[in-house]
LUMLO-636620 format. One record per residue (C-alpha): residue in three letters; x, y, z. Coordinates in steps of 0.2 Angstrom, whole numbers, plus 5000, padded with zeros to 4 digits. Each point is the difference from the previous one (the first is absolute). Layout:
REM LUMLO-636620
LORO   residu      X      Y      Z
LORO      ALA      X      Y      Z
...
//
This chain:
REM LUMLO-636620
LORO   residu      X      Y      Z
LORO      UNK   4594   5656   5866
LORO      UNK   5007   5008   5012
LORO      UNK   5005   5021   5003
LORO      UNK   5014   4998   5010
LORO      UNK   5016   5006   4991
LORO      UNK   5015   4988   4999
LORO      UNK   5009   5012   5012
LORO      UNK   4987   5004   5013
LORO      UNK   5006   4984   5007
LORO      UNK   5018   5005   5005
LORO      UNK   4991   5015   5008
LORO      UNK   4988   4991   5011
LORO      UNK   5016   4992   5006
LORO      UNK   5009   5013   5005
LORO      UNK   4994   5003   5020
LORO      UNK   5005   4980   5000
LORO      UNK   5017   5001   4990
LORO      UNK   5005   5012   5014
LORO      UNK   4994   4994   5015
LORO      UNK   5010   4985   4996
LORO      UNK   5015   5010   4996
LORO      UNK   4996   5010   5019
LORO      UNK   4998   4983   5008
LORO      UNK   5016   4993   4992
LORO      UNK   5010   5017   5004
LORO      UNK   4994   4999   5018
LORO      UNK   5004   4982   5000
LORO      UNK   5017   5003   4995
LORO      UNK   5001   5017   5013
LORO      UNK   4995   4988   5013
LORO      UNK   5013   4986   4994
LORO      UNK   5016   5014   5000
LORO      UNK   4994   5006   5018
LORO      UNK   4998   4982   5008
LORO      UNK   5016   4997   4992
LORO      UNK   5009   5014   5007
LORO      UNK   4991   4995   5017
LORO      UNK   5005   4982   4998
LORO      UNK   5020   5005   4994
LORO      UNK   4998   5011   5016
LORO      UNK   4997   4986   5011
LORO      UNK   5011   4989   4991
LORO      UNK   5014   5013   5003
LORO      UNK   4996   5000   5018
LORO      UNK   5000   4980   5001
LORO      UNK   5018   5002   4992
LORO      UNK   5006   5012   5010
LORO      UNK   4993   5000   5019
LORO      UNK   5007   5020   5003
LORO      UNK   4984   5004   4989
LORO      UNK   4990   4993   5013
LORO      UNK   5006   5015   5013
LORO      UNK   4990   5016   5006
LORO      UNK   5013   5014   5006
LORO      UNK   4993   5013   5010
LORO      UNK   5012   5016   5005
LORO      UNK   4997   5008   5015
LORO      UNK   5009   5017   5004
LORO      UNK   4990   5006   5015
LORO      UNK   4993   4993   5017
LORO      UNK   4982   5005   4994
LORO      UNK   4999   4984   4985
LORO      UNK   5012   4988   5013
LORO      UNK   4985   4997   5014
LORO      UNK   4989   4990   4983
LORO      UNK   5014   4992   4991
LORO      UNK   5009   4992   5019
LORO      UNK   4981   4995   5001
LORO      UNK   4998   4990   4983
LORO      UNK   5017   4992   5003
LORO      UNK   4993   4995   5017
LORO      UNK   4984   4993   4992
LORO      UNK   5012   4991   4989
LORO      UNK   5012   4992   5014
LORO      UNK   4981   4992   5008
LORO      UNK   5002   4987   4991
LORO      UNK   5019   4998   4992
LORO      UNK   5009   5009   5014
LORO      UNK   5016   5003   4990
LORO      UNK   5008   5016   4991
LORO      UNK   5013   5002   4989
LORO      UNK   5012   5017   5008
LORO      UNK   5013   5008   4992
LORO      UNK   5008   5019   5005
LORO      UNK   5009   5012   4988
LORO      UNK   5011   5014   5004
LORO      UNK   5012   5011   4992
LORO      UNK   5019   5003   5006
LORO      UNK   5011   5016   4998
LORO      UNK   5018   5000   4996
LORO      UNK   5001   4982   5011
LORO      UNK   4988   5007   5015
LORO      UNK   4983   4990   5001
LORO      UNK   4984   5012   5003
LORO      UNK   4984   4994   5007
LORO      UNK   4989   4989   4992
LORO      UNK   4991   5008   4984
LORO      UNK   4988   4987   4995
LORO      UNK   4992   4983   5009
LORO      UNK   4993   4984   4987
LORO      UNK   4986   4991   5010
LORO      UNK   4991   4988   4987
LORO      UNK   4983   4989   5005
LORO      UNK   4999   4982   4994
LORO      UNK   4986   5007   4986
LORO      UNK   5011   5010   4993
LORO      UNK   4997   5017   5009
LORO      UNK   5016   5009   5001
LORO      UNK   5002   5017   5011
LORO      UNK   5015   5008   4997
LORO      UNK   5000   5013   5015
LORO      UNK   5010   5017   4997
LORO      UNK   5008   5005   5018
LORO      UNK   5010   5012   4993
LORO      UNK   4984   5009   4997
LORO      UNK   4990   4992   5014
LORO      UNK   5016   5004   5011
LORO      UNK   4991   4990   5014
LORO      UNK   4994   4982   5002
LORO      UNK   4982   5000   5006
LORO      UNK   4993   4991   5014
LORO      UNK   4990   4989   4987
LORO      UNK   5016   4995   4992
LORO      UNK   5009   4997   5013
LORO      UNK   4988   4989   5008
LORO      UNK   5001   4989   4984
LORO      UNK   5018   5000   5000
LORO      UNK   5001   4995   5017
LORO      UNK   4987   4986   5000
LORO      UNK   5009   4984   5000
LORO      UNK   4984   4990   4994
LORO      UNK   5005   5007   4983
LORO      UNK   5016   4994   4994
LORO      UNK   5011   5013   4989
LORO      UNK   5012   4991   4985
LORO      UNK   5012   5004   4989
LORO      UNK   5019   4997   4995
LORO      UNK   5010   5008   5018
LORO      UNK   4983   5006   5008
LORO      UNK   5006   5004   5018
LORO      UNK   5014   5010   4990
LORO      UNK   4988   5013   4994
LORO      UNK   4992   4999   5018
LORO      UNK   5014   5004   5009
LORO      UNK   4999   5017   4988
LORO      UNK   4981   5002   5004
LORO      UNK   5007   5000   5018
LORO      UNK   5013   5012   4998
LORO      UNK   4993   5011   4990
LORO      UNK   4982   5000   5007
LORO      UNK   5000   4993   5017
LORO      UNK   4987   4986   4994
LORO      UNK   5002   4981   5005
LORO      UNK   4997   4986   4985
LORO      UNK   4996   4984   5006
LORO      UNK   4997   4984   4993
LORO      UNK   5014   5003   4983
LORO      UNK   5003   4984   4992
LORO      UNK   5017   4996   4988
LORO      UNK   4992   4991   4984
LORO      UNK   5015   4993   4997
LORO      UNK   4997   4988   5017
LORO      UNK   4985   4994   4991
LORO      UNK   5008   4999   4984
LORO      UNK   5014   4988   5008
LORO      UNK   4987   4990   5011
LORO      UNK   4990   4995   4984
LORO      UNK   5017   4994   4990
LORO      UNK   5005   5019   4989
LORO      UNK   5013   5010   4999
LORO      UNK   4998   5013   5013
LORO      UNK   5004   5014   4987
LORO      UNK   4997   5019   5001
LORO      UNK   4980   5007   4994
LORO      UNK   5006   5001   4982
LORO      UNK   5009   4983   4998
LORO      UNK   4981   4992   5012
LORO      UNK   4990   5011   4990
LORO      UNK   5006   4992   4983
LORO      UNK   4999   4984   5006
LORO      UNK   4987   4998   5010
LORO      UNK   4987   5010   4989
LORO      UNK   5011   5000   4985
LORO      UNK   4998   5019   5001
LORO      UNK   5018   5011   4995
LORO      UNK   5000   5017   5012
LORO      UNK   5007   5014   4992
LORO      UNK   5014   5004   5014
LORO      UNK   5011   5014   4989
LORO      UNK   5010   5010   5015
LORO      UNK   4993   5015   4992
LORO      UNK   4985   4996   5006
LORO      UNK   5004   4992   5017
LORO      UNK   5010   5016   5004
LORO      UNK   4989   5011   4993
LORO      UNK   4993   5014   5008
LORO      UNK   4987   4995   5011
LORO      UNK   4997   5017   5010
LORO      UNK   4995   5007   4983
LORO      UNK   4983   5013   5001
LORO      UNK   4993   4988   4987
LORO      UNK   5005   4981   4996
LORO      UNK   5002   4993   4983
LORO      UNK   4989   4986   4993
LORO      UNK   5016   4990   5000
LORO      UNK   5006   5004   5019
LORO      UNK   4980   4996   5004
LORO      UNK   5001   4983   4992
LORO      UNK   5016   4996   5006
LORO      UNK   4998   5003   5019
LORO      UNK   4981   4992   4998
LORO      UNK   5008   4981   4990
LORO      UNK   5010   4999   5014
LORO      UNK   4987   4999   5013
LORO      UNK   4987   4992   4987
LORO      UNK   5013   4985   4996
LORO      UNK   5005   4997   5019
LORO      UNK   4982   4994   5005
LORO      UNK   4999   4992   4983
LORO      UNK   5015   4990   5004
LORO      UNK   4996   4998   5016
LORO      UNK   4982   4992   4996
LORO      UNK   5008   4987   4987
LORO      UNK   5014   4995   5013
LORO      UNK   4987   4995   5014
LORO      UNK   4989   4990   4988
LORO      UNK   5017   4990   4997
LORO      UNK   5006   4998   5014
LORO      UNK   4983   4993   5007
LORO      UNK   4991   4996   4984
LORO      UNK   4986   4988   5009
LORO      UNK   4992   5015   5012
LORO      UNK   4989   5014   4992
LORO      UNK   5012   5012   5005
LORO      UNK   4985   5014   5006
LORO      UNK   4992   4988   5010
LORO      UNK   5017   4995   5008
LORO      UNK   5008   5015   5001
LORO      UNK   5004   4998   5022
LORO      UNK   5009   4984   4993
LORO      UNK   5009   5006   4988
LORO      UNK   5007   5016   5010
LORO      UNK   5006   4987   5015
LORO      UNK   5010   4991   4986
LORO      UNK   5008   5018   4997
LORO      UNK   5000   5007   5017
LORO      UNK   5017   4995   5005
LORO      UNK   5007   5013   4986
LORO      UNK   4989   5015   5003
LORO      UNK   5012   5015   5002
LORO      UNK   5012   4990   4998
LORO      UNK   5014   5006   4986
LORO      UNK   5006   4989   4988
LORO      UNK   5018   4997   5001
LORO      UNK   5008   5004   4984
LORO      UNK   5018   5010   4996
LORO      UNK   4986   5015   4992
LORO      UNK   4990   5003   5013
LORO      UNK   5013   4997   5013
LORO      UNK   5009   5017   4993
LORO      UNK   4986   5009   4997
LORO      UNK   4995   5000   5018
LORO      UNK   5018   5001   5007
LORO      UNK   5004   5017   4990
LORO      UNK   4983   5008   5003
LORO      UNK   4991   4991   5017
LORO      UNK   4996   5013   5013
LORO      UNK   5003   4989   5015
LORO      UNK   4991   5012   5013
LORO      UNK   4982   5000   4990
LORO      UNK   4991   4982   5004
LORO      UNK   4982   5004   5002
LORO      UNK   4997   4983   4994
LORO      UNK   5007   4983   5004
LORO      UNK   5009   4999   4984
LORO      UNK   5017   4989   5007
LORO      UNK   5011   4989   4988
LORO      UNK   5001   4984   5010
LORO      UNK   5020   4995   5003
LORO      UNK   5007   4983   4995
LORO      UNK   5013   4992   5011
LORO      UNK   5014   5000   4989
LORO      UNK   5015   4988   5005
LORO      UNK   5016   5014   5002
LORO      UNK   5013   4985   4999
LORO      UNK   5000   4983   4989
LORO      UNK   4989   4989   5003
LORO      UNK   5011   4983   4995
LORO      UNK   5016   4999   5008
LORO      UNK   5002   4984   4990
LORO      UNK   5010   4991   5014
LORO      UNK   5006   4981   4999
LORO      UNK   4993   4986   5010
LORO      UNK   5007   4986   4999
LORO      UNK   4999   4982   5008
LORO      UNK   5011   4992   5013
LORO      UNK   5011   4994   4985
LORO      UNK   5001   5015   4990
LORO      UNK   4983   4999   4988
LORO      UNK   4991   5015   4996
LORO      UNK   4983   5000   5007
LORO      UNK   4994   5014   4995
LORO      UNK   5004   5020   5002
LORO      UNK   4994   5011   5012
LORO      UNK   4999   5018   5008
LORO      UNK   5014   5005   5012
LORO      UNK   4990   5002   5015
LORO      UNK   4995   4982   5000
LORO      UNK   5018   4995   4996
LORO      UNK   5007   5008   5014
LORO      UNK   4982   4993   5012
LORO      UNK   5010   4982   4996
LORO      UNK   5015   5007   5006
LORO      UNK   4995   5009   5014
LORO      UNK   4989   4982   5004
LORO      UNK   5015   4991   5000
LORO      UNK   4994   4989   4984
LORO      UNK   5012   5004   4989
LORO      UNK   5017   5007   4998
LORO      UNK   5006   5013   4985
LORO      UNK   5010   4996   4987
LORO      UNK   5002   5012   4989
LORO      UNK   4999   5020   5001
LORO      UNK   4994   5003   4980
LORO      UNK   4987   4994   4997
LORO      UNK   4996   4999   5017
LORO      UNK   4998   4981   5003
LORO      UNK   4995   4989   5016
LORO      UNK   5002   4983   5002
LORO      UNK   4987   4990   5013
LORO      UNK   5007   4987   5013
LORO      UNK   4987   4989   5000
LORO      UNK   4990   4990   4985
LORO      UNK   4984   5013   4993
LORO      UNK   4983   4990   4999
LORO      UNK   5003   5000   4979
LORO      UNK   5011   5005   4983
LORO      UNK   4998   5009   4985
LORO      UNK   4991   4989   4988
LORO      UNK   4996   5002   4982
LORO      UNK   4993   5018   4993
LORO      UNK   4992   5004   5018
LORO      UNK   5016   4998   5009
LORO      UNK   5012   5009   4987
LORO      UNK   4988   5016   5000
LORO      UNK   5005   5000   5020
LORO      UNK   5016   5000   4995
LORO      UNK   5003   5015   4986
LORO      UNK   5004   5015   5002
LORO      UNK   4984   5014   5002
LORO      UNK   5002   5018   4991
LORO      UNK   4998   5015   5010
LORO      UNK   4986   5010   4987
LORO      UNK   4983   5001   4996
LORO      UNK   4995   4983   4991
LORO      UNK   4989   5007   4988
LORO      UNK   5009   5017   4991
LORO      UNK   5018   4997   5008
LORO      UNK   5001   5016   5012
LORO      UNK   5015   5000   5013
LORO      UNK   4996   5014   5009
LORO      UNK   4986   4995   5014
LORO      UNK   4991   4984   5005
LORO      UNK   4983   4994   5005
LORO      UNK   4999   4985   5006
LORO      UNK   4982   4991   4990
LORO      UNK   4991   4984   5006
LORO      UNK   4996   4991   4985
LORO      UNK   4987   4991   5011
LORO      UNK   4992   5013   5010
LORO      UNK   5003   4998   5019
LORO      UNK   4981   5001   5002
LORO      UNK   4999   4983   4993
LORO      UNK   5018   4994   5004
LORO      UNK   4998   5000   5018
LORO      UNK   4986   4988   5001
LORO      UNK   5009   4986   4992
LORO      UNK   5008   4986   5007
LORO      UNK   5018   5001   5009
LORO      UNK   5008   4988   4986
LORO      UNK   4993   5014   4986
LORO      UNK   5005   5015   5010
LORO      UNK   5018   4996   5002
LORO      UNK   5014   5003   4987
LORO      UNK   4990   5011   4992
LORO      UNK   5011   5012   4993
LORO      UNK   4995   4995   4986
LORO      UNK   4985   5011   4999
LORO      UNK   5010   5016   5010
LORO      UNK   5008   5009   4983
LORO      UNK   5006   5018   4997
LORO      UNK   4990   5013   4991
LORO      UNK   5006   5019   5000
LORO      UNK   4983   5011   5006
LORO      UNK   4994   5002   4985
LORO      UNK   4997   4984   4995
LORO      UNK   4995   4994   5016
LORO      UNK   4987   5012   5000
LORO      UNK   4992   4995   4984
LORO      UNK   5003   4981   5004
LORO      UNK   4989   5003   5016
LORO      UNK   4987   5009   4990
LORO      UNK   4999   4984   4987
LORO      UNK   4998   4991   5016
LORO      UNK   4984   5006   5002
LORO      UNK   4993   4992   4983
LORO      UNK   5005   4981   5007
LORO      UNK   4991   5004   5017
LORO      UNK   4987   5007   4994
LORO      UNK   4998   4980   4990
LORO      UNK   5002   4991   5014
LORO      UNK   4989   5009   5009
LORO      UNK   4988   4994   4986
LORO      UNK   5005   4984   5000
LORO      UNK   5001   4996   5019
LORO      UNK   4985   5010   5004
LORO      UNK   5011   5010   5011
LORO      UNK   4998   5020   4999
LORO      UNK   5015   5009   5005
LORO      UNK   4990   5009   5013
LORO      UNK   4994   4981   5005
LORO      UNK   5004   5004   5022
LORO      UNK   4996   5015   5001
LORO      UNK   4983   4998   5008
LORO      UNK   5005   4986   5011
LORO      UNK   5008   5003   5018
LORO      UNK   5021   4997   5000
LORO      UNK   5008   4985   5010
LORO      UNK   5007   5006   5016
LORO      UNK   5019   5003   4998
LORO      UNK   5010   4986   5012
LORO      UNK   5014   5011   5009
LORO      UNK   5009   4983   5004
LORO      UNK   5001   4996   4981
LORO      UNK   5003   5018   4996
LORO      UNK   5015   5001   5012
LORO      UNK   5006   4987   4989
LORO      UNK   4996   5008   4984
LORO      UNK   5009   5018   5003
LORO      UNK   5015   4989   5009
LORO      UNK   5003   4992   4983
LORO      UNK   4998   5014   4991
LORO      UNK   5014   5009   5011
LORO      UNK   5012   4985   4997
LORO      UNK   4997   4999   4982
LORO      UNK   5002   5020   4995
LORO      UNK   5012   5006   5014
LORO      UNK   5010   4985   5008
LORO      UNK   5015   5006   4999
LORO      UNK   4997   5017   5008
LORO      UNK   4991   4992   5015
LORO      UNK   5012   4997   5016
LORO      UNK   5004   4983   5004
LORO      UNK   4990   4999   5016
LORO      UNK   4983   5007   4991
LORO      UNK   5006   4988   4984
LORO      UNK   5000   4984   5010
LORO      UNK   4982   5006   5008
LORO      UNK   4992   5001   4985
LORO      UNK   5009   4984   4994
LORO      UNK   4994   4991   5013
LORO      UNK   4979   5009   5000
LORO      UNK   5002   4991   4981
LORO      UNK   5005   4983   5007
LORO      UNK   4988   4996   5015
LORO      UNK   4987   5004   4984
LORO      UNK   5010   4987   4993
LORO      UNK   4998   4988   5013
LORO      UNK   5006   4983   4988
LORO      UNK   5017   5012   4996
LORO      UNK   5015   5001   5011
LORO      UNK   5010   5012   4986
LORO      UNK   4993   5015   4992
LORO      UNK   5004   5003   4981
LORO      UNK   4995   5011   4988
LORO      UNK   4984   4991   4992
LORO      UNK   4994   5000   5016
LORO      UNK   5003   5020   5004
LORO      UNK   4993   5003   4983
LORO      UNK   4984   4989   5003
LORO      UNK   4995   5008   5017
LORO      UNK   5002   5016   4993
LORO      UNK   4985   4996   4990
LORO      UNK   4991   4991   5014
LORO      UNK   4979   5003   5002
LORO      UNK   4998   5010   5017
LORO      UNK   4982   5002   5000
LORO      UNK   4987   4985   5007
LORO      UNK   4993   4991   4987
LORO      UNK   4980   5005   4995
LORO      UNK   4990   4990   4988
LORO      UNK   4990   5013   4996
LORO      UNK   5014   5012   4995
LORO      UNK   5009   4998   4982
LORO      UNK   5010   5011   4991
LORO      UNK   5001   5001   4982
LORO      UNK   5018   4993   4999
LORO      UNK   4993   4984   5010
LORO      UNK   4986   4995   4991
LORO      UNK   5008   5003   4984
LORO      UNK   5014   4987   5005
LORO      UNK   4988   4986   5007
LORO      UNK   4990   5002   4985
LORO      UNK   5017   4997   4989
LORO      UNK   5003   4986   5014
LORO      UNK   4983   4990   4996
LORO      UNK   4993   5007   4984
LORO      UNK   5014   5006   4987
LORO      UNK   5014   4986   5001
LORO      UNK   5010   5006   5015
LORO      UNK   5010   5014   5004
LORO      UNK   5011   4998   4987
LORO      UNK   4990   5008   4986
LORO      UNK   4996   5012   5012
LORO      UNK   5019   5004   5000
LORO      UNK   5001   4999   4982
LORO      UNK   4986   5010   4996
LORO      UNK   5009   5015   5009
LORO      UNK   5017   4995   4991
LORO      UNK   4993   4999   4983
LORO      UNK   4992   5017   5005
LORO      UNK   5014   5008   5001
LORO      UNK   5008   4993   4985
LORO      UNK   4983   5004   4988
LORO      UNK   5001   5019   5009
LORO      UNK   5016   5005   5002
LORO      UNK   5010   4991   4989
LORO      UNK   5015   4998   5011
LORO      UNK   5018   5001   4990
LORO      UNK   5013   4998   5013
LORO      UNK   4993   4986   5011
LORO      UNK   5011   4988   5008
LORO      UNK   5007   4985   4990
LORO      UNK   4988   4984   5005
LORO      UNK   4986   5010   5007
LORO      UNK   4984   4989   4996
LORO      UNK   4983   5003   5002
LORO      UNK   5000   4981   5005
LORO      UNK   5013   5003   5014
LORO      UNK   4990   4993   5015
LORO      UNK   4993   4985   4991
LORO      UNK   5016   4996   4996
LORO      UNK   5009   5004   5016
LORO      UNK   4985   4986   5009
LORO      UNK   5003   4987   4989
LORO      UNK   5019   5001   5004
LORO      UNK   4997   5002   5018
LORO      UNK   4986   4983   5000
LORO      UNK   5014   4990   4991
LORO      UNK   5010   5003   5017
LORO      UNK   4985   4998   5011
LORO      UNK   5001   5016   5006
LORO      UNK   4980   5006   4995
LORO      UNK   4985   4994   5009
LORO      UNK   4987   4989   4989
LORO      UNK   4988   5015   5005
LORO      UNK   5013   5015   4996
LORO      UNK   5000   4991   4983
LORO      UNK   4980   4999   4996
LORO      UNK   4998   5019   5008
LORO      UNK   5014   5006   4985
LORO      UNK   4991   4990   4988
LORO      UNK   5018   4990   4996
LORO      UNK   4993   4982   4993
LORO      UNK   5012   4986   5010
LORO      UNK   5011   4991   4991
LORO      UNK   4995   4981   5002
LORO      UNK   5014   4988   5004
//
């Protein structure tokens, strides 16, 4: 029998019963830590301006190791998000108070020169470093105040909103990119924007502000690359990537903001750097005169410019016939009519504004079909083309040539032809006969009637003897030596433009669906509201097919377009 008492038991138990209950309470210790590490990483998944490390640096002492860490950073990724902050005084701007410069891992250094009250060597070394490109919303706007204010050249600043439009977004202000690029909402209260940023001591709030700005500038700026070259590891392609972007380096975007901002507060006399806006050429006067031609017995062929009406007159091929709307009608039996759609879009009536938002005010003229691909097409393709010439106030025209560079960019895919495809090989030598030509044309076409009579004929007559099956110079022939090739021709030398259009020629279905792949383009892109009646991404197509019915196209000129012959 046994001399253990019935509870003996439940004591022996004891050390057990609470090493259990310790493991178990450890257990669920360890759970409600990893749980507040895993909702911690969880929050900085949700929301990337966790992922940030801000450093405030108020004298030159702690500058010299934080320039050095952003360096290490810019050895591989060599791109920084830059922002500036500075307080103003009953309307009068004082220097800059704080500058944002923000690594691609996150590592923000928000520099205090209000304290610093200089910009040390190390600084400006990396500010100046154009291997390191500088982004934001209006960069070279807080340059130029870096420049005033400091004496310190920026170079390399690059608009976000050029990449934004060159991948197909909304080039937006940072809050409006921020939110929909990263989904992330930036508190932009003016309270804190025009805060006091000369204070002896920052709020956490001023601190996070001036450092998301900076932090969500490289962000934005990594996500944009990858979309707008998705194919390329963009580390191990960064030189690729930065020629793609180099034409728009220091470059300010054109919008109604920033043009403002700069013209009330731009001190023209401080340019350390090379910050320059680059200047359209803006039409001052109309572009369509909307004149009437018409046929021997009174048909409308089709309107045009004033210049070239009165070129008729002055030629002797025509007489006038009415004053409004001005209106010339030829002595002689033109080569064709105006058939069907092709023939009745000659014939209406062009708007003097901006095809895609309507502006009146100033004009750019845009090639649908960029000239760099344009100018090596046939004669019979690079007539009439009109067309493809429409009117976009500067604005638009500037985002519609940086969308341009997304369809390049493809065809230099698909026809194996990068843009930078001649540069290693030698140029043709230029011809000076052929150039003589050239420039004499040029002269004809854009100043005719300002040219004296004797120097008119001469360089009437430079045209002709190039024209040696020709006894009477016309218009289509002016307009087609002005675009003549005046170097000698090299087998070895292609430009990007060239090989992209024999490619199309032999490879893609003609040029044709070179023509509408621009056209479509610009439709997708810009979205055009005010284009002419009957424009049609078709046009050309159309326009050969007419011309073939008449025998007025070559067998050849019809295979090169891509435009299937109709069988009898």
């Amino acid at each position: 029998m046994s001399n253990v008492k019935p509870n003996s038991l439940s004591n022996s138990l004891t050390p057990a019963k609470s090493a259990l209950l310790a493991g178990a309470g450890i257990g669920l210790l360890f759970m409600v830590v990893k749980r507040q590490h895993l909702l911690s990483y969880w929050n900085r998944f949700q929301n990337p301006l966790k992922k940030k490390h801000v450093v405030l640096i108020q004298n030159i002492n702690d500058c010299q190791k934080v320039v050095n860490i952003l360096k290490s950073h810019c050895s591989d990724y060599k791109v920084l998000g830059f922002d500036c902050e500075w307080v103003t005084v009953s309307g009068s701007r004082r220097p800059v108070a704080l500058l944002q410069l923000c690594s691609n891992r996150g590592y923000c250094a928000l520099f205090r020169l209000c304290c610093i009250r200089q910009i040390p060597k190390s600084l400006r070394d990396l500010l100046a470093d154009e291997e390191v490109i500088k982004v934001g919303v209006d960069p070279g706007y807080d340059a130029q105040k870096l420049a005033q204010d400091y004496g310190v050249g920026v170079a390399s600043t690059f608009d976000l909103r050029y990449l934004a439009t060159m991948v197909g977004r909304k080039p937006e202000g940072l809050a409006k990119l921020s939110l929909s690029v990263l989904k992330v909402t930036l508190d932009k209260h003016w309270r804190l924007s025009c805060s006091n940023w000369e204070a002896k001591d920052l709020t956490e709030k001023q601190i996070e502000y001036a450092a998301n700005d900076a932090f969500v500038a490289v962000e934005i700026f990594k996500i944009l690359a990858r979309e707008f070259k998705p194919r390329l590891s963009w580390l191990s392609d960064f030189t690729i990537i930065k020629c793609r972007i180099e034409p728009f380096l220091e470059m300010q975007f054109n919008s109604s903001v920033s043009q403002k901002r700069s013209k009330a507060t731009l001190n023209k006399s401080v340019t350390p750097n090379k910050t320059q806006n680059r200047k359209l050429s803006t039409l001052s006067k109309a572009l369509y005169d909307n004149c009437l031609l018409q046929a021997p017995d009174g048909e409308l062929l089709c309107t045009i410019d004033k210049r070239k009406a009165e070129w008729y007159l002055q030629q002797q091929l025509g007489v006038k016939i009415e004053a409004e709307p001005f209106t010339v009608r030829l002595n002689f039996e033109p080569a064709s009519r105006a058939i069907g759609e092709v023939g009745r879009y000659y014939q209406t009536p062009k708007e003097n504004r901006c095809v895609v938002c309507g502006d009146r005010n100033a004009f750019v003229r845009k090639n649908i079909v960029p000239r760099e691909y344009r100018k090596y097409f046939p004669v019979v393709l690079k007539s009439h083309t009109s067309h493809d010439v429409l009117l976009l106030c500067p604005k638009c025209h500037q985002i519609s040539n940086i969308s341009d560079f997304k369809v390049r960019n493809k065809l230099s895919e698909m026809c194996d032809a990068p843009c930078n495809y001649h540069q290693k090989l030698p140029k043709p030598a230029e011809l000076p006969e052929l150039r003589q030509v050239k420039m004499a044309a040029r002269a004809l076409l854009n100043h005719a009637e300002q040219i004296p009579l004797e120097r008119r004929k001469y360089l009437e007559t430079l045209v002709l003897n190039h024209f040696k099956e020709s006894e009477d110079i016309n218009w289509d022939m002016i307009r087609e030596a002005s675009e003549l090739h005046t170097r000698e021709p090299n087998e070895n030398y292609c430009t990007h433009g060239e090989k992209v259009v024999q490619k199309f020629q032999t490879d893609f279905g003609g040029l044709k669906e070179l023509e509408k792949l621009w056209r479509q383009h610009f439709l997708n892109t810009m979205e055009p509201k005010y284009l002419p009646p009957l424009w049609d991404v078709n046009h050309n197509a159309n326009r050969l097919e007419i011309r073939a019915t008449q025998g007025r196209v070559t067998e050849e000129d019809m295979l090169i377009a891509g435009v299937p012959l109709q069988k009898e």
